[in-house]
N, C-alpha and C positions, 0 to 999 in steps of 0.2 A: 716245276712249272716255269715257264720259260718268260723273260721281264714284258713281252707284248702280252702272256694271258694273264701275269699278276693285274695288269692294268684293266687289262677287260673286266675282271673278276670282283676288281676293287670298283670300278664301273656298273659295273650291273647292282651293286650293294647300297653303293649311292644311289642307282634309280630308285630300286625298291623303297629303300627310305623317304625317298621323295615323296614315292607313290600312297605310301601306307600310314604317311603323316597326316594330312590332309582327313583320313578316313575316323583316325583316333582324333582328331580336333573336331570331326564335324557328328562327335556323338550327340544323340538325341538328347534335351535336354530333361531332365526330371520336370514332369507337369504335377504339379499341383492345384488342388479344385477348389473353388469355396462358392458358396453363394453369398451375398449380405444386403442387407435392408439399407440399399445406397437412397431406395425412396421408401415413402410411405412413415408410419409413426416413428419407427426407429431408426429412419435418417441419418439423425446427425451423430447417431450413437455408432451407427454403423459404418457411418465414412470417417470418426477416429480408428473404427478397430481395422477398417481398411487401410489405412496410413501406417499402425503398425503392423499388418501383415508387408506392405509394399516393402517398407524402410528393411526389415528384415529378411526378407527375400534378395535387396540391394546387395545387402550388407554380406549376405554369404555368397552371390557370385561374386564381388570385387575381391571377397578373399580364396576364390577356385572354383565353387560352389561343390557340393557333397559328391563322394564316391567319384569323383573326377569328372561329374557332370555339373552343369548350371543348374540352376532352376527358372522353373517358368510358371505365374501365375494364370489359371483359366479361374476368368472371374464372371458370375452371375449377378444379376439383380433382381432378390427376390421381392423387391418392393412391402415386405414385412408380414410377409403371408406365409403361414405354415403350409398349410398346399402347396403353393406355389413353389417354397424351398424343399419340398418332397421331393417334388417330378425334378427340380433343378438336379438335386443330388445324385437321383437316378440318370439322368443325362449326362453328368459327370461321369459316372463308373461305366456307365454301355457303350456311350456315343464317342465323349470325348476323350476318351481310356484317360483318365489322371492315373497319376501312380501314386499319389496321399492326398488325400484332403483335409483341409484346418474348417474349426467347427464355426456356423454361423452365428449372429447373433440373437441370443435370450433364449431363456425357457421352455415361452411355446412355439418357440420355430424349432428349437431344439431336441425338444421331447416328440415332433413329427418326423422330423429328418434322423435320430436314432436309428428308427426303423426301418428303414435304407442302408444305413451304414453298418448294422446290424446285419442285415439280410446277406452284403457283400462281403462281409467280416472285414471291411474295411475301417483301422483305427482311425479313432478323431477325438483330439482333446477339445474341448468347447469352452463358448463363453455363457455355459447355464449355471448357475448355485443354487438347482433345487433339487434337492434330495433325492425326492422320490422317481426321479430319471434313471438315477442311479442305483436306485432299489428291485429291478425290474428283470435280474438275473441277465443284460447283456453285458455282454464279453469288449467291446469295443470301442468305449464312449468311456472318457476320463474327464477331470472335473479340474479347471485350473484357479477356478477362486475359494475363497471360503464357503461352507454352504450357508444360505439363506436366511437358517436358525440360527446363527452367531453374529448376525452385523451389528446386533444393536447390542453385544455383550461388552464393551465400551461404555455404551448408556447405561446401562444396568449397571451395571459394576463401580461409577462415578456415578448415581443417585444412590446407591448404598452409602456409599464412604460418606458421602453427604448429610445421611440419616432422613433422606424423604422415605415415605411410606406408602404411597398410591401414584400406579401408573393406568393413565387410558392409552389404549394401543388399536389405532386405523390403520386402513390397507386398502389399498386395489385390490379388486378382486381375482386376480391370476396370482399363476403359478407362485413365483417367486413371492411376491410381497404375501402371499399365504404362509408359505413357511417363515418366511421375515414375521410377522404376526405370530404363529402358534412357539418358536424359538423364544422372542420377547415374553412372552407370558411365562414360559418356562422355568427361562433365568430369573425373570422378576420374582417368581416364586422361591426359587432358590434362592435369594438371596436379602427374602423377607420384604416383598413389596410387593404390595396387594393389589392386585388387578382390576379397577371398578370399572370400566368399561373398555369395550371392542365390539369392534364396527366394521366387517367390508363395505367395500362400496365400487359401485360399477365401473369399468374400465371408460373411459372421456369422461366421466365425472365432472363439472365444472362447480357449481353451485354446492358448496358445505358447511352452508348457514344453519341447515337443522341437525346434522353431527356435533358441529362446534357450539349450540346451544345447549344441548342435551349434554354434551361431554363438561363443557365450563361452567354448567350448573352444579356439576360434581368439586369440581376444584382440583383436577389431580397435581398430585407434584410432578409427573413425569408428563409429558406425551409424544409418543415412539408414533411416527408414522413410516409404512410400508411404500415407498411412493416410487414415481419416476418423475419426469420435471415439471411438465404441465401440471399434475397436481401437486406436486410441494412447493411449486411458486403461487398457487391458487388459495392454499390451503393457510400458508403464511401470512398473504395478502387480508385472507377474512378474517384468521386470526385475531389481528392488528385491527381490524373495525369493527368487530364482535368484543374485545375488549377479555380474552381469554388469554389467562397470564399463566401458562404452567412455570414451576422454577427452573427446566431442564426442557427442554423440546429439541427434538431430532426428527430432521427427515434423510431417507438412504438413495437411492439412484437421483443423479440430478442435483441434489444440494452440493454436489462438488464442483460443479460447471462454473466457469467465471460468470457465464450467463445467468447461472440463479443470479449473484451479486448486479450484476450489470441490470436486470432486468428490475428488481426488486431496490436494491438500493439501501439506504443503511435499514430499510424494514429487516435485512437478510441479519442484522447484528444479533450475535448470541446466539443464530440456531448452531448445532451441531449436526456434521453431518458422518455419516457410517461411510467408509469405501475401506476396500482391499489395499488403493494405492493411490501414491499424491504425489506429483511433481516436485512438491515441494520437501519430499526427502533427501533430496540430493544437496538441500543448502543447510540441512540442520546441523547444528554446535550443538552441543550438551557437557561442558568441559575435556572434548575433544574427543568423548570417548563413544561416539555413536556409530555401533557396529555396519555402516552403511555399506562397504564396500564390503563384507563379507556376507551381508543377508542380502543383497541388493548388487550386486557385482555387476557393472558396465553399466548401472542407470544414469552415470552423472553424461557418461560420453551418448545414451540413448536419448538421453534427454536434450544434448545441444546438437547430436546429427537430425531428430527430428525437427528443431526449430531450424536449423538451416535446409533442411530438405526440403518442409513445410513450413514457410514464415509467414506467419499472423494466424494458421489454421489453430482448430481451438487440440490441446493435450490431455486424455481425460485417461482415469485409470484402463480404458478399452482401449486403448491406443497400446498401451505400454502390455495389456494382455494382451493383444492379438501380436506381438512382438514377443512370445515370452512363446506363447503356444507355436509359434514358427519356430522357434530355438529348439523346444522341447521334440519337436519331430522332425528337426535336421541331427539332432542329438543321440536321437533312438533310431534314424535311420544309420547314424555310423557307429554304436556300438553294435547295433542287428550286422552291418557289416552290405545291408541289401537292403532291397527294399519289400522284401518278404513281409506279409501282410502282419503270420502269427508272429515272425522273430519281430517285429518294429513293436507289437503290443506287450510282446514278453520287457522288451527291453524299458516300455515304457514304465510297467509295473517295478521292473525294480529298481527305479531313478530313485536317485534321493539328490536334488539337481537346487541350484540356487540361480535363477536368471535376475531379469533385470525387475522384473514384477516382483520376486520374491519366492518364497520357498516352493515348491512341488515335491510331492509325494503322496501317491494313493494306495489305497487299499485296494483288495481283489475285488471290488466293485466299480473301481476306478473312481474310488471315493477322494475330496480331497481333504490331508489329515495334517497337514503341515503349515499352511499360509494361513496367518492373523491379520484382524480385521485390524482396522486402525480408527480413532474416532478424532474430529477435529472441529474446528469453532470456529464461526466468522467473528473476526476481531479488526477492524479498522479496516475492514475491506481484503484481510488477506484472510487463507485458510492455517489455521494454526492448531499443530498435532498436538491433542492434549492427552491422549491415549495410544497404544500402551506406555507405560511410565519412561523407558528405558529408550522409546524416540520421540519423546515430547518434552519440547526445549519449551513449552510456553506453559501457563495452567489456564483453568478454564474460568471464565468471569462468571460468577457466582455469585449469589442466585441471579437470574434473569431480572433484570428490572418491570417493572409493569411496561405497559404499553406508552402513559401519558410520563412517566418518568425519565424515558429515553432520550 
C-alpha cells in the first residue's frame, strides 16, 4: 500500500472511532422502578428508604454503574396504598419498561404488589418481615430483614436471663405486628414465660386506656408491644399516666426514630426497642473486638456519605435497607452477568452477601435466614445496643424503675 492510502486508511479508522464512540457512551441507562409511600401513613418511613435507595443508586454510577451501564431511578408515589402501589408496579413493567425493580415499603403494600411482580416474574427483594408473603409458593419476592417472629427474641431472651415469668404482648392489627405477636408468644413459651395477656388492636388506634388497665391489672413482667410510632409513642405516654410499671417494656417499629426521644422525652427512658439496624453500630468499642466491619462492611463510610448527602434528614434502619436491597440487585445483576429476569433470581438465591445493613441469605422461598435482630435501650437520651451480646457495648438498666421513681 502505498504512504497516501496508509494515511487514508489510518484516516478512516480514526473516523469510525470517532463515530462509534459516541454510540457505546450514549447506551441506554439501566431503569429501575419502585414505588414508595413518600405520602400518606408511611411517609416518613418511606422517604428514609427513599434516601437509601437514591444514595446508592449515586454511589454505583460514580463508580461506572453496572454492566457498563448507569442507572436510572423511575420513582412512584404510592401515597401508602396497596391498590395504588399495584397498578403503580404494573405501570412500571408495561409502560415504563424498567429493567429491575426494588421492593416498596411494609407488608401490606407489599403482600398486593407481589402479585405483580410475581405475574411478570420480575425479582424484588422488599422491605416486608412477614412470613406468610413468603409462604405463598412465589418464585420472586426475597426478604431482606428478619422476619416478624424474631424481633422481640432479644426481649425474650433478656427477661429469661433475668428470671421474670409473665409477658402481656399487644399489637396493631396488620400484617407485620401479627406475626411480631404470634413470634413473641412463641419464644416466650420456649423459654419459660408465661403469656397472661394479648390484645390486637385497630390500626390508628389512639386511646389505650382500657388495654393498659386490663393488662396492668395483671402486673406482667414483660410487655412486648407490636407497634409502629404513632402507637408506641401513645402507648408509652398512657403508660406513664395509668401508672403501669412492667420490669422490661419493648416497643418495635418507631422506638428507634430519634423522634420517639424528641417527642416523648425522658418518658422514652428504659423502653427498649427491637430493629434489624442502628446507626449507631458504626461507633461501637467492645475491647476492640466488635466484628463490625466484617458483618456490616461499608456502614461506617454509608453512614457519613448519607449525612453529607442528607444533612439534618432523619437515618433509620429503612434507609440503610433500602441501601442494602439496591446493593443486593446491582450484585446479582453482575454475577447474572444480565439482566435476565430468571439468571438475577437464580443469583439472588445463592448470595450468601454481607452489605452495609447486614447479612443476606435466603431460602427457596426467598426466606430471610441469616440477618439478626438487634435489641437496644433508651439510656440518657441515646440508643444503646444491649443485645446480641457480642455487639452491645452497654448493659440494660434493670429492672425499670416505677413511674414516680424516675
Amino acid at each position: 500500500m502505498s504512504k497516501a492510502g496508509k494515511v487514508f486508511a489510518v484516516a478512516v479508522l480514526v473516523a469510525l472511532a470517532w463515530a462509534v464512540a459516541p454510540v457505546a457512551e450514549a447506551q441506554a441507562p439501566i431503569r429501575i422502578g419502585a414505588s414508595l409511600s413518600l405520602t400518606g401513613t408511611y411517609a416518613a418511613i418511606g422517604q428514609n428508604q427513599h434516601r437509601g435507595y437514591r444514595l446508592c443508586i449515586k454511589q454505583m454510577n460514580d463508580k461506572g454503574g453496572v454492566l457498563g451501564r448507569k442507572l436510572e431511578l423511575v420513582l412512584h408515589d404510592d401515597s401508602s396504598d396497596p391498590a395504588t402501589a399495584a397498578r403503580l408496579y404494573e405501570k412500571l413493567m408495561t409502560q415504563d419498561k424498567v429493567d429491575l425493580v426494588l421492593g416498596p415499603y411494609g407488608s401490606p403494600i407489599t403482600e398486593a404488589v407481589a402479585n405483580v411482580t410475581e405475574k411478570h416474574k420480575m425479582p424484588m427483594v422488599t422491605h416486608a418481615a412477614t412470613t406468610s408473603i413468603f409462604k405463598k409458593g412465589r418464585k420472586s419476592i426475597f426478604m431482606v430483614y428478619p422476619p416478624g417472629e424474631v424481633y422481640f427474641e432479644g426481649l425474650i431472651e433478656l427477661a429469661a436471663k433475668k428470671g421474670l415469668k409473665t409477658v402481656a404482648i399487644i399489637n396493631e392489627d396488620t400484617l407485620l405486628p401479627r406475626a411480631i405477636s404470634q413470634g413473641t408468644m412463641e419464644q416466650a413459651k420456649k423459654k419459660g414465660l408465661q403469656p397472661v395477656f394479648t390484645e390486637a388492636y385497630p390500626q390508628g388506634t389512639a386511646d389505650f386506656s382500657s388495654i393498659l388497665r386490663r393488662l396492668g391489672a395483671l402486673n406482667p413482667d414483660v410487655l412486648a408491644a407490636g407497634t409502629y410510632f404513632e402507637d408506641a409513642v401513645a402507648i408509652t405516654r398512657q403508660m406513664k399516666d395509668l401508672g403501669v410499671n412492667p420490669r422490661i417494656y419493648g416497643v418495635t417499629i418507631g422506638g428507634d426514630l430519634p423522634k420517639f426521644y424528641e417527642t416523648l422525652g425522658r418518658t422514652a427512658e428504659f423502653v427498649y426497642g427491637a430493629t434489624p439496624w442502628l446507626p449507631e453500630l458504626v461507633t461501637l468499642r467492645a475491647g476492640g473486638l466488635i466484628p463490625i466491619a466484617r458483618q456490616y462492611p461499608g456502614a461506617r463510610e454509608f453512614v457519613e456519605s448519607y449525612r453529607r448527602e442528607f444533612p439534618g434528614a432523619d437515618l433509620s434502619y429503612q434507609s440503610a435497607a433500602g441501601y442494602a436491597i439496591c446493593q443486593i440487585l446491582v450484585e446479582a445483576s453482575k454475577r447474572a452477568g444480565s439482566l435476565d429476569s430468571a439468571k438475577i433470581r437464580d443469583a439472588i438465591l445463592r448470595m450468601d452477601l454481607n452489605t452495609v445493613f447486614g447479612a443476606f441469605k435466603v431460602d427457596q422461598d426467598g426466606f430471610q435466614i441469616a440477618h439478626k435482630m438487634l435489641l437496644f435501650q433508651w439510656q440518657d437520651g441515646q440508643k444503646v445496643i444491649v443485645w446480641p451480646e457480642e455487639l452491645a457495648p452497654g448493659k440494660p438498666r434493670f429492672p425499670t424503675p416505677l413511674w414516680s421513681q424516675r
